[in-house]
matplotlib code that plots the C-alpha trace (Angstrom):
import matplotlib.pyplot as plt

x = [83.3, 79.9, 78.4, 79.8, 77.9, 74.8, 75.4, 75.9, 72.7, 70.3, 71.9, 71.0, 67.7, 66.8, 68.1, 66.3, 62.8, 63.4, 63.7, 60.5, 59.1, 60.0, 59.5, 55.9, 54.3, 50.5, 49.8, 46.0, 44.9, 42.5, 42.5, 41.6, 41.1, 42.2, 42.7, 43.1, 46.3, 48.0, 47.1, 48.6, 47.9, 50.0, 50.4, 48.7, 49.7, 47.1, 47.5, 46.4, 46.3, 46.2, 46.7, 48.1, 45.6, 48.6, 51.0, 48.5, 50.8, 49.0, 48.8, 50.0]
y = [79.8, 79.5, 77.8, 80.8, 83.2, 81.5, 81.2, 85.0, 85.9, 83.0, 85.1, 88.1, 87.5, 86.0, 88.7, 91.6, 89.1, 89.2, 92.8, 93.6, 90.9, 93.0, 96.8, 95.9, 97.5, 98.2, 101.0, 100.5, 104.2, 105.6, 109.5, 111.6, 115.0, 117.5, 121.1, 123.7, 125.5, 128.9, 129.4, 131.3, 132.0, 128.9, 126.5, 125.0, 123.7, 121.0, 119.4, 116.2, 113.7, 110.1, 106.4, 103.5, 100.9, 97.9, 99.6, 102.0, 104.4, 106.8, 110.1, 113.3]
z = [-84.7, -86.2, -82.7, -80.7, -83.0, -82.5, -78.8, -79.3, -81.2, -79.0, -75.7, -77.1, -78.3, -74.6, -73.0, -75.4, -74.5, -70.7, -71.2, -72.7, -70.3, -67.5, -68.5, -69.5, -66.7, -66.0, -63.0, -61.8, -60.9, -59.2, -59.8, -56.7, -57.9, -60.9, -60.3, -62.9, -62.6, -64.1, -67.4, -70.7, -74.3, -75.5, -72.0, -68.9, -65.7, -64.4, -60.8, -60.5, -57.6, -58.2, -56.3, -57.3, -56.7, -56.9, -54.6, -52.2, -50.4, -48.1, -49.8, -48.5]

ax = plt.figure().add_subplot(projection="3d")
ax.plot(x, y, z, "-o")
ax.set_aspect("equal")
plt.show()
């Protein structure tokens, strides 16, 4: 019983590695252009247009 428990906790811990591993992600971008947008006394809206420099997709 104890071996299965430390199977248990190793799998685990390999698994909860490979999972930070993987969402560790790093976007290059290039921004294109910020517009101002509708304003208020307590918010903004801000457009912005940016590229991913890894994946470049045309933009539209």
């Amino acid at each position: 019983m104890k071996n299965f428990i430390s199977l248990r906790i190793a799998t685990l811990a390999l698994f909860t590695g490979y999972m930070l591993k993987t969402t560790d992600a790093h976007a290059d971008l290039t921004f294109l252009g910020v517009a101002a947008g509708d304003a208020t006394t307590s918010d903004v809206i801000v457009w912005t247009r940016a590229k991913d420099e890894a994946d470049p997709q045309p933009t539209a």
